[in-house]
C-alpha positions as CSV (number, residue, x, y, z in Angstrom):
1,X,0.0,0.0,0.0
2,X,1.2,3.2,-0.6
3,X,-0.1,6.9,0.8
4,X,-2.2,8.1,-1.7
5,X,-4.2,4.4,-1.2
6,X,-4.0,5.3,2.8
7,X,-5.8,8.7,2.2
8,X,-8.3,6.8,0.2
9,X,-9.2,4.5,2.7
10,X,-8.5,6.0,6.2
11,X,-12.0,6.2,7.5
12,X,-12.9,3.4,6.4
13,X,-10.2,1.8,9.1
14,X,-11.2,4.5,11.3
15,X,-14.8,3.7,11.2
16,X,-13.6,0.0,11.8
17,X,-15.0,-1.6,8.3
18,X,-11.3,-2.7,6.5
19,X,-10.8,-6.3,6.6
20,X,-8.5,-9.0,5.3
21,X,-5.2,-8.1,3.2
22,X,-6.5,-4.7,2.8
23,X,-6.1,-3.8,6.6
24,X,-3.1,-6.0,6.8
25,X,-1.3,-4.0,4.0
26,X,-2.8,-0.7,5.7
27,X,-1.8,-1.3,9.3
28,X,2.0,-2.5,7.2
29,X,2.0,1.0,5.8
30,X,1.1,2.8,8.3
31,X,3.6,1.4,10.9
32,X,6.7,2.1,8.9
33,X,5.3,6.1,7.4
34,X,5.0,8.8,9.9
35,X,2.8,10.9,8.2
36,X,0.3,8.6,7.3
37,X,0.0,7.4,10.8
38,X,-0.5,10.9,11.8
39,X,-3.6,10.9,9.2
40,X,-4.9,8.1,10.7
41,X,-4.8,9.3,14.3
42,X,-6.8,12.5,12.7
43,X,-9.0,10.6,11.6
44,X,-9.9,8.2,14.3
45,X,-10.0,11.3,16.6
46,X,-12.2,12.8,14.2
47,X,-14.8,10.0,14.0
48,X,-14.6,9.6,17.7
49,X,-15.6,12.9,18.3
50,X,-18.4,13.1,15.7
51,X,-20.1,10.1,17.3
52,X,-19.9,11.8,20.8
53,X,-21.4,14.8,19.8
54,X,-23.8,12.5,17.3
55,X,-26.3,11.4,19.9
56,X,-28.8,9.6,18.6
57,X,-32.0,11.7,20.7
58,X,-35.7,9.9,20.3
59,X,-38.7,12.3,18.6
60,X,-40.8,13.9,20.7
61,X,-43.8,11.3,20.9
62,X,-46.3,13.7,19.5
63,X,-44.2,13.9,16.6
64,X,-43.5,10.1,16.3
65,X,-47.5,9.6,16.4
66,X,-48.0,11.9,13.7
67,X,-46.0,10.9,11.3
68,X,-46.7,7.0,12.1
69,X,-50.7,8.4,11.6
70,X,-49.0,9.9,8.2
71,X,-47.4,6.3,7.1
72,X,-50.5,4.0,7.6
73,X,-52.5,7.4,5.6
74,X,-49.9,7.1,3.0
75,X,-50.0,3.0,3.2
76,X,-53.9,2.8,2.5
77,X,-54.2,5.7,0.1
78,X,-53.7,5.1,-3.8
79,X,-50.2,6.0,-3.9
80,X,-48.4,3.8,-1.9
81,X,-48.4,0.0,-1.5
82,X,-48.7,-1.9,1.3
């Protein structure tokens, strides 16, 4: 692997999807080039923090009803099937 192919890939190692001789070759690389170890720090960092400030939060039940109301409208109206 080489570092242009590291900056293609890098979040998808950070977001913990590379498998097989791809992540073998990538972990490889990365061990013996400073820089792109550096990117992939940044970017592990990065995903961290956007899924800790990411929170999932739950519509307000009012809401939820209404638009489940909405759905089973939409489900038995002519538009839609079921």
């Amino acid at each position: 692997m080489d570092c242009r192919k590291v900056r293609e890939v890098v979040f998808v190692y950070a977001d913990n999807e590379m498998e097989g001789e791809l992540l073998i070759s990538f972990r490889h690389h990365v061990s013996i080039c400073p820089e792109c170890a550096r990117q992939t720090v940044f970017a592990e960092r990065l995903v961290m923090v956007v899924r800790q400030r990411c929170v999932r939060a739950l519509a307000p039940e009012q809401l939820r009803q209404r638009i489940l109301t909405g759905l089973r409208h939409y489900r038995a109206g002519d538009r839609g099937t079921p």
